[in-house]
Backbone as a printed PyTorch tensor [residue, N CA C, xyz], in Angstrom:
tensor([[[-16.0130,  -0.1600,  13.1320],
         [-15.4410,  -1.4540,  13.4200],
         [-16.5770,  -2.4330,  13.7200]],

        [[-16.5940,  -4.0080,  13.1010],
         [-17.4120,  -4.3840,  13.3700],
         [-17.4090,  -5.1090,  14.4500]],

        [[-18.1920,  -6.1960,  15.1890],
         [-18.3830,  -6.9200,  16.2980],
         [-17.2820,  -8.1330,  16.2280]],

        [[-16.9890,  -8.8830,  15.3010],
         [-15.9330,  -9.5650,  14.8690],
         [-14.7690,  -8.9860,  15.2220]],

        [[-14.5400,  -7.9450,  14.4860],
         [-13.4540,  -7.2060,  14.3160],
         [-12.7080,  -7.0850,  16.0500]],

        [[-14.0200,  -6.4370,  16.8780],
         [-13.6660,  -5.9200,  18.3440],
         [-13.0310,  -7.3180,  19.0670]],

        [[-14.3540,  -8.3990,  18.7570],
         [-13.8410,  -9.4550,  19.5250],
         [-12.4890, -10.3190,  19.2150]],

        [[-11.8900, -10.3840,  17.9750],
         [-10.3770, -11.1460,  17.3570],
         [ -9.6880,  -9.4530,  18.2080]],

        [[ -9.7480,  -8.0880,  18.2950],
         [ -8.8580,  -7.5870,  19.6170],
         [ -8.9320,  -7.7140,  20.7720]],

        [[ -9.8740,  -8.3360,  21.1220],
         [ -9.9520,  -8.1270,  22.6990],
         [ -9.3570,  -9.6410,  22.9100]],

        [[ -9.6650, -10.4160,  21.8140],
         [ -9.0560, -12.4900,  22.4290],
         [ -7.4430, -11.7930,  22.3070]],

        [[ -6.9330, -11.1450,  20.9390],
         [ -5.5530, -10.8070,  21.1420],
         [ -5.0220, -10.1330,  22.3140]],

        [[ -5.6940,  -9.3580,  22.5110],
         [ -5.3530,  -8.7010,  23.7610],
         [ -5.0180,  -9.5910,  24.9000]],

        [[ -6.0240, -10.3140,  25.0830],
         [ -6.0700, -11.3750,  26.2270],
         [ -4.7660, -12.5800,  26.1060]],

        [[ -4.6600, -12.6030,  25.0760],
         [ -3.4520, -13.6380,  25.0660],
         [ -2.0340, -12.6240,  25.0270]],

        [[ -1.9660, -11.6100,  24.4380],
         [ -0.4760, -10.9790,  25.1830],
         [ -0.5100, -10.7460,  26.4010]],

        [[ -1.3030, -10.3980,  27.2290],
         [ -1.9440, -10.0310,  28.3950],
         [ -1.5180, -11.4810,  28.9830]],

        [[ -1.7170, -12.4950,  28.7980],
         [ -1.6430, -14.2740,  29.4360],
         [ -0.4720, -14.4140,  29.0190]],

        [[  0.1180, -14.4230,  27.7570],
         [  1.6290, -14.6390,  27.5280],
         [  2.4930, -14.1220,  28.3690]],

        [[  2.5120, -12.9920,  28.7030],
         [  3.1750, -11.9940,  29.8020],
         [  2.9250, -12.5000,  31.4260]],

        [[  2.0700, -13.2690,  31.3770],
         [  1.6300, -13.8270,  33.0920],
         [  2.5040, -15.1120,  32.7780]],

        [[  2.5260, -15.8860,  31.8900],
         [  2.9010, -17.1750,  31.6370],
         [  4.8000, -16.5170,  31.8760]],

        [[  5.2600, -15.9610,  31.1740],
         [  6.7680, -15.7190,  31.4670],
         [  7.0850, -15.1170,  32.9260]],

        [[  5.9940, -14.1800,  33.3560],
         [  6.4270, -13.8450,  34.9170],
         [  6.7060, -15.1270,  36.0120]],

        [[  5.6150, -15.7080,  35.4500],
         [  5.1550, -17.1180,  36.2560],
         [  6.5500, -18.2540,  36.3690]],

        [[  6.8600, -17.9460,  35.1670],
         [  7.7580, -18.9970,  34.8150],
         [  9.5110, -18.5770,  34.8740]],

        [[  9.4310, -17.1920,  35.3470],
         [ 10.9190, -16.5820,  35.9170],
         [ 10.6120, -16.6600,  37.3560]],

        [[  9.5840, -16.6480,  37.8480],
         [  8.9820, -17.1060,  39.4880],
         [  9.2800, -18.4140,  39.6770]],

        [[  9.0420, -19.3050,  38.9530],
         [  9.3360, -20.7980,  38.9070],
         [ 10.6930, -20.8150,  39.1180]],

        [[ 12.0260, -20.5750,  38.2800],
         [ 13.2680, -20.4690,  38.1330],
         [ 13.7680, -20.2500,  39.3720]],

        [[ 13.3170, -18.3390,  40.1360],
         [ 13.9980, -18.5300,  41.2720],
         [ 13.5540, -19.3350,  42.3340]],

        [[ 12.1110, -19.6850,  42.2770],
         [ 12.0070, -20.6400,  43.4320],
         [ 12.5460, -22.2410,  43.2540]],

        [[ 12.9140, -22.6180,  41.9030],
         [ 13.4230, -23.8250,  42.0770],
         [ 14.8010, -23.3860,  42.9310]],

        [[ 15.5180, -22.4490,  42.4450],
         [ 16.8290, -22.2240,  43.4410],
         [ 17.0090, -22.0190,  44.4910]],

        [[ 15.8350, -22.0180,  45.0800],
         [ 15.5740, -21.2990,  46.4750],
         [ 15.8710, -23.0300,  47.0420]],

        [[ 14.5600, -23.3930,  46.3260],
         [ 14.1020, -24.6260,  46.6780],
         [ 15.5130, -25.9240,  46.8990]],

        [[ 16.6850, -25.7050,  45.8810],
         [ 17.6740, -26.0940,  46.4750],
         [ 18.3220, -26.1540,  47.4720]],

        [[ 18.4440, -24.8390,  47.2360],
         [ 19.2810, -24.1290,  48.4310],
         [ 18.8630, -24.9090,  49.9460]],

        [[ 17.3870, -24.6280,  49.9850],
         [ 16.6660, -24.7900,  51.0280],
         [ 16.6170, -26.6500,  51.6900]],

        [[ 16.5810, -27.1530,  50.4380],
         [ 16.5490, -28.4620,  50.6150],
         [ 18.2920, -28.8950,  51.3750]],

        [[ 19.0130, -28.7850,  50.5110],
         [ 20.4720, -28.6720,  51.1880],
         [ 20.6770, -28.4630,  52.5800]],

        [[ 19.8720, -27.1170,  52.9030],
         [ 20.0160, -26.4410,  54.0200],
         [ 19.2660, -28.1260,  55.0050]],

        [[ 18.1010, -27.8960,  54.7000],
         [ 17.4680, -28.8400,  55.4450],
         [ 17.9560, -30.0760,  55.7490]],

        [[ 18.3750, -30.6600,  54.5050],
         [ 19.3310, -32.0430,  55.0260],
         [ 20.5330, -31.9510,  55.8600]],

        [[ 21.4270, -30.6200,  55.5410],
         [ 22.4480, -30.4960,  56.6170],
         [ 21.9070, -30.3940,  58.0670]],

        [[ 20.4940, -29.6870,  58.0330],
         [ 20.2040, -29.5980,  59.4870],
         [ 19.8960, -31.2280,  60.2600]],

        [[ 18.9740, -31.6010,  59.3160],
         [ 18.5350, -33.1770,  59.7530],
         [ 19.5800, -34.0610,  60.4090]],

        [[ 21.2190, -34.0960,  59.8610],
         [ 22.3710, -34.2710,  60.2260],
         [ 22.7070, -34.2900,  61.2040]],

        [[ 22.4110, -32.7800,  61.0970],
         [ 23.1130, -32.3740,  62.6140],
         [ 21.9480, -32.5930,  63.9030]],

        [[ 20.9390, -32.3780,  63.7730],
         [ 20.0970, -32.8550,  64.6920],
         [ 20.1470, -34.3510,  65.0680]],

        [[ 20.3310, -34.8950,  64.2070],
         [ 20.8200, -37.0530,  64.4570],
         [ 21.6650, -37.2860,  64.9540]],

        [[ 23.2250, -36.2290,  65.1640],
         [ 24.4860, -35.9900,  65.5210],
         [ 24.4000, -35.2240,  66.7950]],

        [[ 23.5610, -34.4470,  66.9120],
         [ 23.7960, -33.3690,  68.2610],
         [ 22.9340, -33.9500,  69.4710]],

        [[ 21.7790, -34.7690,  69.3070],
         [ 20.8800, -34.8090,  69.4920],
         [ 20.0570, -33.9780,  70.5800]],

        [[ 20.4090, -32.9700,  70.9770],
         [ 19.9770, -31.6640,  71.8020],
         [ 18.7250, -31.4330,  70.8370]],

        [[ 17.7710, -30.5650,  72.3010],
         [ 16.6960, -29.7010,  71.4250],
         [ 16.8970, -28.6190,  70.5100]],

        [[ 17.8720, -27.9620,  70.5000],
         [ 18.2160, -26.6120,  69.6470],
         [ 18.4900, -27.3670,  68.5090]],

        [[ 19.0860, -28.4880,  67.8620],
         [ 19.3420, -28.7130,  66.6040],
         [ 18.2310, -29.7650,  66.4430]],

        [[ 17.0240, -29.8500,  66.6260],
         [ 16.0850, -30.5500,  66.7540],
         [ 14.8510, -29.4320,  65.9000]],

        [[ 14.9480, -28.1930,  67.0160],
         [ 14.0690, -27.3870,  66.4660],
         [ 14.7140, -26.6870,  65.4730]],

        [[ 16.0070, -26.0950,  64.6380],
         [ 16.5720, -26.0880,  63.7160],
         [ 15.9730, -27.2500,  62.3790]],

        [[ 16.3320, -28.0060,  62.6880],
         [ 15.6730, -29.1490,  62.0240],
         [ 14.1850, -28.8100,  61.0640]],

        [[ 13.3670, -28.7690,  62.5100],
         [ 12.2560, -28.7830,  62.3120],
         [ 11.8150, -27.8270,  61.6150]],

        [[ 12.0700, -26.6790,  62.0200],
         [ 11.9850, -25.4250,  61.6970],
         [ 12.4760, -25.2880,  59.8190]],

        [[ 13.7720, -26.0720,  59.3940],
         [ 13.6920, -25.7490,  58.0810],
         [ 13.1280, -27.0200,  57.1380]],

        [[ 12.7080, -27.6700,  57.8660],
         [ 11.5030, -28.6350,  57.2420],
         [ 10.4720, -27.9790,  57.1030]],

        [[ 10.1110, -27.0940,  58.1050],
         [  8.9450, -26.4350,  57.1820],
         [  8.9620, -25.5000,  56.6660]],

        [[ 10.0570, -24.9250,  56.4310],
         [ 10.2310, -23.8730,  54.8350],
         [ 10.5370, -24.7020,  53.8510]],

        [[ 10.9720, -25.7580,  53.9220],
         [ 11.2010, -26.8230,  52.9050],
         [  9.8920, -26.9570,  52.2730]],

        [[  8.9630, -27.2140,  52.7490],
         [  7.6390, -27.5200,  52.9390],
         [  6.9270, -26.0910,  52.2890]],

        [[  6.8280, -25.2540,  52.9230],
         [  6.3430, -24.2540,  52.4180],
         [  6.9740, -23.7490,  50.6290]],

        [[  8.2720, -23.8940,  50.4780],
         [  8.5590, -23.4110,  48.8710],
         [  7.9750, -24.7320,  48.2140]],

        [[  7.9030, -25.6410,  48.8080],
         [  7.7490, -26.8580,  47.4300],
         [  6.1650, -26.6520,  47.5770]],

        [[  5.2550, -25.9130,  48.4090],
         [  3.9600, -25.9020,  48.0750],
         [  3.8130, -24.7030,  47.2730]],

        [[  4.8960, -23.1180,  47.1670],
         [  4.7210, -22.5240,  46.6700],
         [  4.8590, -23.0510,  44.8590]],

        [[  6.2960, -23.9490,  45.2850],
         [  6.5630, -24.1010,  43.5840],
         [  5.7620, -25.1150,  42.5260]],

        [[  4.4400, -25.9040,  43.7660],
         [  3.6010, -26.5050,  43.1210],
         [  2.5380, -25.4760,  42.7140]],

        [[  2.3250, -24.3560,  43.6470],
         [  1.2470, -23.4960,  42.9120],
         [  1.3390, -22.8670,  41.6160]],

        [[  2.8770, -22.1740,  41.4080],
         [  2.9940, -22.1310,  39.8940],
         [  3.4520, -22.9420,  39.5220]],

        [[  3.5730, -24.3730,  39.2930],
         [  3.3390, -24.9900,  37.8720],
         [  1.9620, -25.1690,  38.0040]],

        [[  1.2640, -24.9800,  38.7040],
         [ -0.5810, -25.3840,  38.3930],
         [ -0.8370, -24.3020,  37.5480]],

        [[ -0.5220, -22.9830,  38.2260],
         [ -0.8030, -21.5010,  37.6730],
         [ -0.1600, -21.6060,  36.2400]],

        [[  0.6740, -22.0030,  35.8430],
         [  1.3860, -22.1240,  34.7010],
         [  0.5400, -22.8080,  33.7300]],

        [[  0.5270, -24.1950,  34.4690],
         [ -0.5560, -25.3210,  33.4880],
         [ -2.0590, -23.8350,  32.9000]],

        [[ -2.9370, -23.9250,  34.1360],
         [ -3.6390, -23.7650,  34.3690],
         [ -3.9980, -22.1040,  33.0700]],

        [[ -3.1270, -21.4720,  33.2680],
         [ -2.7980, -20.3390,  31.9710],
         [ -2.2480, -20.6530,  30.8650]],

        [[ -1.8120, -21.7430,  30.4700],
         [ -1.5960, -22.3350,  29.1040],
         [ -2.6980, -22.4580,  28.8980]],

        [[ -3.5080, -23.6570,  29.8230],
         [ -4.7680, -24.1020,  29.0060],
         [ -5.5920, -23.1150,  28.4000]],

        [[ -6.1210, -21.3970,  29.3940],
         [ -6.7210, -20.6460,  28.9630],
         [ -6.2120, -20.1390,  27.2810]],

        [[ -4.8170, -19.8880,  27.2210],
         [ -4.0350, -19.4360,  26.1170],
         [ -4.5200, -20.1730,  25.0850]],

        [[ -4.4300, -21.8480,  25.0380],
         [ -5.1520, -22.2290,  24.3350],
         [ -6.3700, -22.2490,  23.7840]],

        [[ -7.1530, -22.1480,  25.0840],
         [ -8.4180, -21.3720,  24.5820],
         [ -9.2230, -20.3350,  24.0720]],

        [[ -8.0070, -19.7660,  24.5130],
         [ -8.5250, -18.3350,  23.3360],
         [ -7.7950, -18.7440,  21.8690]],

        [[ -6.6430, -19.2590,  21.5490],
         [ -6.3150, -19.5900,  20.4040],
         [ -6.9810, -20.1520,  19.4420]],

        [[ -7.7790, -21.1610,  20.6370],
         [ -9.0250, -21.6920,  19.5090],
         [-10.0290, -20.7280,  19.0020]],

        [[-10.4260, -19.5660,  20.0700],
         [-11.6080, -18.3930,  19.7330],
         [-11.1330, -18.0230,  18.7210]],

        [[-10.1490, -18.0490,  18.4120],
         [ -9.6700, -16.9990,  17.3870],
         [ -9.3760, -18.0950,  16.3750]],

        [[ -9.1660, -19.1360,  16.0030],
         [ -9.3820, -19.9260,  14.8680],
         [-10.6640, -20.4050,  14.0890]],

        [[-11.6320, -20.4370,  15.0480],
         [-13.0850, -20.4640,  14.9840],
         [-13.6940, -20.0000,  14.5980]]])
């Protein structure tokens, strides 16, 4: 086998290998957008009720799912970066291999 030969398997390799991260990534995306509903919902009902109750217990309720609110929408910004961020490579090997 020659040196050509090895390297057009190993870029293929690398892109089923990235294709397969790109769909995990992107069924990860799916349930965290639902989460991310869910969660948001949750959070505005709490905000509600904390403006309505105005006690500390529905205050720290409140607070408390503001920052899981907070925390999934930083998770669900990391994969679409991770997403972006593994297309671009995909592309780049697509080009190795047109080249």
């Amino acid at each position: 086998m020659t040196a050509p030969n090895l390297t057009v398997r190993f870029v293929e390799r690398r892109l089923r290998r990235g294709t397969q991260n790109i769909r995990e990534l992107q069924e990860e995306l799916r349930i965290t957008n639902d989460q991310l509903e869910f969660i948001l919902d949750d959070a505005r009902d709490k905000e509600v009720r904390a403006m309505v109750a105005e006690t500390p217990n529905a205050a720290l309720e409140h607070h408390e799912a503001q920052r899981h609110l907070e925390v999934i929408q930083r998770h669900r910004d990391y994969l679409v970066e991770a997403i972006a961020a593994n297309q671009i490579h995909q592309d780049q090997l697509l080009d190795r291999l047109t080249n």
